[in-house]
BALOBA-1460 file (C-alpha; in Angstrom, 3 decimals):
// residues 191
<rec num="1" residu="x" x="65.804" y="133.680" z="40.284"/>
<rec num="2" residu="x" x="63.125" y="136.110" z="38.972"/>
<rec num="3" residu="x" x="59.669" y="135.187" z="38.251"/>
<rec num="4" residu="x" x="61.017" y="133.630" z="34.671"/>
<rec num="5" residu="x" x="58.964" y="130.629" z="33.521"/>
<rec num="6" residu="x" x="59.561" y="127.326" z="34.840"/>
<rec num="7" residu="x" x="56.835" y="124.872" z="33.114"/>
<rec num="8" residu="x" x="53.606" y="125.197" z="30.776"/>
<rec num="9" residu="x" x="50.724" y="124.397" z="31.896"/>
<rec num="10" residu="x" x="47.406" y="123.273" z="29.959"/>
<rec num="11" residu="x" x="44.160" y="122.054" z="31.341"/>
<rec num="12" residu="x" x="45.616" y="121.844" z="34.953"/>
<rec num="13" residu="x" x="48.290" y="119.615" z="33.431"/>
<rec num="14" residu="x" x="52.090" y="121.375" z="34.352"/>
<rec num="15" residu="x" x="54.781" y="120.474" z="31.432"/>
<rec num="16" residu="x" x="58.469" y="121.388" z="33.280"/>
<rec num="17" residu="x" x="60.332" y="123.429" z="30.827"/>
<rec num="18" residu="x" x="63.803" y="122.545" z="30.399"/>
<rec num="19" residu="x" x="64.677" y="126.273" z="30.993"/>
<rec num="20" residu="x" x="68.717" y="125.969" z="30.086"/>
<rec num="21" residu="x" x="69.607" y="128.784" z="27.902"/>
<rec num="22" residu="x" x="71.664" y="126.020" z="26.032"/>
<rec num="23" residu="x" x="68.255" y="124.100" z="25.060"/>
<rec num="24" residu="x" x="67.015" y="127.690" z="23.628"/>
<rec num="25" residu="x" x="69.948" y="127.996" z="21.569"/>
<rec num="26" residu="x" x="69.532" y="124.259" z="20.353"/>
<rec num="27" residu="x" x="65.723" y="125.493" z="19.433"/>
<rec num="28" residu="x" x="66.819" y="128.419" z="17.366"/>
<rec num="29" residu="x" x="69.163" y="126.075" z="15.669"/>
<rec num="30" residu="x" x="66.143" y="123.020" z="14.737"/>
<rec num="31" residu="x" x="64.083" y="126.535" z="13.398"/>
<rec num="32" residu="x" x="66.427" y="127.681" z="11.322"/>
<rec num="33" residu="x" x="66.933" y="123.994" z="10.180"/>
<rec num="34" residu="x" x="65.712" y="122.740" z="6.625"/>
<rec num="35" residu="x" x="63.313" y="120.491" z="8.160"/>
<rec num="36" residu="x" x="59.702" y="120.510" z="7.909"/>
<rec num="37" residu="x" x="58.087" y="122.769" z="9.934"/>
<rec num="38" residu="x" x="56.077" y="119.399" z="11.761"/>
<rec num="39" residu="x" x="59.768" y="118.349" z="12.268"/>
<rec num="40" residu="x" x="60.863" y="121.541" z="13.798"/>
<rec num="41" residu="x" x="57.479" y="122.050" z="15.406"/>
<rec num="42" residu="x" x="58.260" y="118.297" z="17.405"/>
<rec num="43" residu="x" x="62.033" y="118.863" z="17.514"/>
<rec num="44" residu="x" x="61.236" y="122.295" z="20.181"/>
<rec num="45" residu="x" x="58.367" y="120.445" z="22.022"/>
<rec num="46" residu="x" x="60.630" y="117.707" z="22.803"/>
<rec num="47" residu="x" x="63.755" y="119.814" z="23.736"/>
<rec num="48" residu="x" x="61.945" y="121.652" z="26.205"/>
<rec num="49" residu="x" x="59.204" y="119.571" z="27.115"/>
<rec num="50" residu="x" x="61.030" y="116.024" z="26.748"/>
<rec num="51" residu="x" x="59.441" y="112.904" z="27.049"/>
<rec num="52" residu="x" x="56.151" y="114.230" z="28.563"/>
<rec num="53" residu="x" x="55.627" y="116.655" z="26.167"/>
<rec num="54" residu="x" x="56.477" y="114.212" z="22.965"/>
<rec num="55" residu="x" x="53.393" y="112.053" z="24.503"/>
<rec num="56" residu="x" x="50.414" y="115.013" z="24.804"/>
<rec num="57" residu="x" x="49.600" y="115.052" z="21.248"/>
<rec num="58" residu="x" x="46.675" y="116.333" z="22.449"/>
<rec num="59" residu="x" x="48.320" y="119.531" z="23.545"/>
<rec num="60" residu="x" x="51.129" y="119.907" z="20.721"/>
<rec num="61" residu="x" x="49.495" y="123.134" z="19.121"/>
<rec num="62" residu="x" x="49.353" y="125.233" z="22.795"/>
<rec num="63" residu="x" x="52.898" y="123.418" z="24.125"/>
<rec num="64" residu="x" x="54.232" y="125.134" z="20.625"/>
<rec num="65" residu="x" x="52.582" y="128.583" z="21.203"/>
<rec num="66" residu="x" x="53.580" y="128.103" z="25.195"/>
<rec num="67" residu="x" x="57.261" y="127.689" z="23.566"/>
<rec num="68" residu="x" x="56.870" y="130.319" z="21.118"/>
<rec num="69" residu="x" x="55.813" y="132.448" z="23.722"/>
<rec num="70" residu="x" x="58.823" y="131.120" z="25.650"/>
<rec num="71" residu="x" x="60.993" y="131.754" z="23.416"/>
<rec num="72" residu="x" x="60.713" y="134.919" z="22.713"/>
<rec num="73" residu="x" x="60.990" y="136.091" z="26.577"/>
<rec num="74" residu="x" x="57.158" y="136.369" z="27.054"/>
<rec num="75" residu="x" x="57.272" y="139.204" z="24.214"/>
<rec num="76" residu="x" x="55.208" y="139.095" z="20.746"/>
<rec num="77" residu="x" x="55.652" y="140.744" z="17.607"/>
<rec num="78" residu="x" x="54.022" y="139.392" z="14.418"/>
<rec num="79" residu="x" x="55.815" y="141.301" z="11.952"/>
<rec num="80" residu="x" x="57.743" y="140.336" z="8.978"/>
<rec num="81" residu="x" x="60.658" y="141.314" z="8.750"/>
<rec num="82" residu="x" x="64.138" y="141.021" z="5.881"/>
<rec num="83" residu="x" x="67.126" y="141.956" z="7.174"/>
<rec num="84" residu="x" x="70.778" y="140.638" z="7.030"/>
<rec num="85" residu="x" x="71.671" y="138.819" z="9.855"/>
<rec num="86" residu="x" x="75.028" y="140.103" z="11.910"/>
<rec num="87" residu="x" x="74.913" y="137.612" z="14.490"/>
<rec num="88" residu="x" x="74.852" y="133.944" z="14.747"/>
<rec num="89" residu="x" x="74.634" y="132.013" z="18.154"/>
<rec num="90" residu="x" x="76.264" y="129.219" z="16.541"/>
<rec num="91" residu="x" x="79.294" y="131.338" z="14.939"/>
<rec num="92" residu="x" x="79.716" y="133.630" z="17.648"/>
<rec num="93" residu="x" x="79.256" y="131.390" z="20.869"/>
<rec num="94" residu="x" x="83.083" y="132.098" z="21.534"/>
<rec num="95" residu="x" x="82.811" y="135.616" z="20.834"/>
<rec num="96" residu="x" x="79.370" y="135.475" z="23.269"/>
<rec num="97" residu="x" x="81.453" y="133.596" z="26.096"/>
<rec num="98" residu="x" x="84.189" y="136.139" z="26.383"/>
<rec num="99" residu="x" x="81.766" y="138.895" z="26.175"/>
<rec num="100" residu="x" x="79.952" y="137.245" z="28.750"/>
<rec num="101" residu="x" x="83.400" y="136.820" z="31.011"/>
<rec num="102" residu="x" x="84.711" y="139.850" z="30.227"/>
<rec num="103" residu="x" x="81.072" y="141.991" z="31.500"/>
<rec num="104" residu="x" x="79.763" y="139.383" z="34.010"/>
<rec num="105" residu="x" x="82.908" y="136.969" z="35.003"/>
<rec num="106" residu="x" x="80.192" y="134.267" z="34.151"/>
<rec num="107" residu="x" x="82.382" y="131.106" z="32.512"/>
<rec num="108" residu="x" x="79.425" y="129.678" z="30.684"/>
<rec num="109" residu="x" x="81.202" y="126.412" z="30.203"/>
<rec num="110" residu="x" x="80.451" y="125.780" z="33.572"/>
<rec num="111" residu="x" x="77.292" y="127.913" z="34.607"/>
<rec num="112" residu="x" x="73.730" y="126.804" z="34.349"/>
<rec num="113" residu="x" x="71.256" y="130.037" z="33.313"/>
<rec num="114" residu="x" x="67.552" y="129.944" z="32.237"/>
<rec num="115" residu="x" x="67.281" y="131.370" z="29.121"/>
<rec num="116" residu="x" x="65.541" y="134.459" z="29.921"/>
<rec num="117" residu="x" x="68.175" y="135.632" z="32.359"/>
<rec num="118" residu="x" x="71.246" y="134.399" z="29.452"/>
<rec num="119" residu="x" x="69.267" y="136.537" z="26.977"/>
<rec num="120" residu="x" x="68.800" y="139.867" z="29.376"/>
<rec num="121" residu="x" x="72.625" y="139.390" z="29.925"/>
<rec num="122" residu="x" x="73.111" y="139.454" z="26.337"/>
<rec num="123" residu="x" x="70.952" y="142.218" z="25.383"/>
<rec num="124" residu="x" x="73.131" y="144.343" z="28.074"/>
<rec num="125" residu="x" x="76.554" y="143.354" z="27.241"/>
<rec num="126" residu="x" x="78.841" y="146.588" z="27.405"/>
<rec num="127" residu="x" x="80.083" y="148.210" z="23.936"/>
<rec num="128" residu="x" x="83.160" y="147.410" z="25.370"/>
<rec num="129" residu="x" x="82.718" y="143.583" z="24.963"/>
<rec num="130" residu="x" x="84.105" y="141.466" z="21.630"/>
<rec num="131" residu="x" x="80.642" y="140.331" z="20.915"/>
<rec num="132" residu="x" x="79.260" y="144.101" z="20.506"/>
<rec num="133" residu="x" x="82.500" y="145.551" z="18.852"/>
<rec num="134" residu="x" x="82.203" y="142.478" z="16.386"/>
<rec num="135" residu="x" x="78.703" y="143.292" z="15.171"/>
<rec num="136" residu="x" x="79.777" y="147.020" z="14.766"/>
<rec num="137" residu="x" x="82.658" y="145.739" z="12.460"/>
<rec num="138" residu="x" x="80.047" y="144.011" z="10.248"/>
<rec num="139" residu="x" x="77.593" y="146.704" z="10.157"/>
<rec num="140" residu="x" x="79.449" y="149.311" z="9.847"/>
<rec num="141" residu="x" x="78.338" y="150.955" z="6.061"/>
<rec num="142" residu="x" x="82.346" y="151.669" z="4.763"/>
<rec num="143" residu="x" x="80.489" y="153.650" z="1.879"/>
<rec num="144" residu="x" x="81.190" y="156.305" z="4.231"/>
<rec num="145" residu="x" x="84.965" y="155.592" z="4.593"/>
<rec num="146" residu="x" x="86.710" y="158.018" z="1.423"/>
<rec num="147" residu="x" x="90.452" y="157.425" z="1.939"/>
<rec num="148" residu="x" x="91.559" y="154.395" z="0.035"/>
<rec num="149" residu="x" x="93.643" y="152.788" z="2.283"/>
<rec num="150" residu="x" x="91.463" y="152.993" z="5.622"/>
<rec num="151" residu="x" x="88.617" y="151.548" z="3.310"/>
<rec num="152" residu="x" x="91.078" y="148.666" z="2.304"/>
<rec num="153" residu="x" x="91.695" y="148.218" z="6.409"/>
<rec num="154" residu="x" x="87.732" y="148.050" z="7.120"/>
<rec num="155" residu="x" x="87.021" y="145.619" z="4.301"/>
<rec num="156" residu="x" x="89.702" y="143.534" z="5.754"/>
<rec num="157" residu="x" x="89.232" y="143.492" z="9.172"/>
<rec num="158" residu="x" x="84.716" y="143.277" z="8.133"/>
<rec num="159" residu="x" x="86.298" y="139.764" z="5.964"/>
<rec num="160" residu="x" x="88.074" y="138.635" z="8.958"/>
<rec num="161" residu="x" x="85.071" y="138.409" z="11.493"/>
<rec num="162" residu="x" x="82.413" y="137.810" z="8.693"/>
<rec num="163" residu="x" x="79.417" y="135.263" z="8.667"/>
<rec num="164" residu="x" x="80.383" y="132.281" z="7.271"/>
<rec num="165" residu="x" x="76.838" y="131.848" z="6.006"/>
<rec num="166" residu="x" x="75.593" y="135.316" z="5.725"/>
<rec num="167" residu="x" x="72.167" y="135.585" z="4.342"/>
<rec num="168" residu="x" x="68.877" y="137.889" z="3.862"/>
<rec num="169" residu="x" x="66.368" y="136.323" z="6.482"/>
<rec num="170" residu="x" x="62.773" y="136.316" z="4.863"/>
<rec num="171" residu="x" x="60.587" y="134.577" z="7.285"/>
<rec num="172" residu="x" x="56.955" y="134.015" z="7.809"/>
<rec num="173" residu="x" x="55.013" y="135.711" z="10.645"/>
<rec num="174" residu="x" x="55.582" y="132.193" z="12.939"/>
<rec num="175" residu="x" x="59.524" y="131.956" z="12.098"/>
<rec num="176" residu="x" x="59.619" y="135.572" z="12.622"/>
<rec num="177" residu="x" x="57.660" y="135.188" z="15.751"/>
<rec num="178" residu="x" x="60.346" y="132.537" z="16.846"/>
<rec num="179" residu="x" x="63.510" y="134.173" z="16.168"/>
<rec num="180" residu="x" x="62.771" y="137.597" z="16.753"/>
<rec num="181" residu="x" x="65.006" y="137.890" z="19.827"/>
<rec num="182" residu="x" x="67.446" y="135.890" z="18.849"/>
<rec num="183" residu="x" x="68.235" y="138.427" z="16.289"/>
<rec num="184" residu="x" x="67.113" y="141.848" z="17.336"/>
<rec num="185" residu="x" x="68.245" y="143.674" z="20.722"/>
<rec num="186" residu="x" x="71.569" y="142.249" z="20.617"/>
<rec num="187" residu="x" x="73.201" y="146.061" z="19.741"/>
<rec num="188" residu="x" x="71.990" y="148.175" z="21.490"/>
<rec num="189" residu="x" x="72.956" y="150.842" z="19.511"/>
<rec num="190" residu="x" x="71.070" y="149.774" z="16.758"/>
<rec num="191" residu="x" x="67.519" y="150.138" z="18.332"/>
């Protein structure tokens, strides 16, 4: 394993970090939640802090930025950003384990990954992968597409893998802060 995080610590007090890529996931989902940001704010300390964490309410505010920081692979960026989202780790998880079988033969079903290593792996998924060639299909601008019919075939096949929830993301400089990677990076193409 590389030198990727394995606990926060505060005031010479170590908080293990449950490091799963699975609990990340489960954070992105509580922060895109409809729940008071105190809710949310708990929700993440106690996914990957547990029990421990939950009972230093004297250290909530630097286990969140520790987290934050976590989250994000050790990387900041304060900006605010829209954009429409093309991915969704809750929509595309199948999509994301093939891709992930098809580049790395990794059945993640069954394999345990810290986050930072799942995310790398899914920042360098091939082109060739579903995952990649599914986010082309619902970016690609068919504006550019002038023949009737092959317009007709994009709009079809952009329906048929679509976002059941698709949305413009406006997010404050913390939300942004916490989802960044989980939205950008993922096509590489794109950056």
């Amino acid at each position: 394993m590389s030198n990727y995080p394995q606990y926060a610590e505060i005031e010479n007090t170590q908080y293990p970090i449950n490091t799963d890529f699975r609990v990340a996931l489960k954070c992105n989902e509580v922060a895109e939640s409809d729940v008071s940001e105190e809710e949310k704010s708990l929700a993440i300390i106690y996914l990957l802090y547990g029990d421990k964490g939950i009972e230093a309410s004297h250290h909530w505010e630097k286990l969140l930025k520790i987290a934050m920081k976590y989250l994000t692979c050790g990387k900041e960026n304060t900006e605010v950003s829209e954009k429409e989202v093309d991915m969704s780790y809750k929509e595309d998880m199948g999509y994301i384990k093939t891709s992930f079988f098809y580049d790395y033969q990794i059945d993640l079903n069954a394999k345990k990954m810290h986050w930072w290593e799942f995310y790398e792996k899914l920042c360098g998924l091939s082109e060739k992968c579903i995952l990649n060639r599914v986010i082309y299909l619902r970016t690609f601008d068919i504006s550019q597409i002038k023949d009737r019919k092959e317009k007709e075939k994009w709009i079809k096949q952009k329906k048929a893998v679509a976002l059941k929830q698709k949305k413009i993301i406006k997010k404050t400089k913390k939300e942004e802060e916490l989802d960044r990677l989980f939205r950008e990076q993922i096509n590489p193409r794109r950056r």
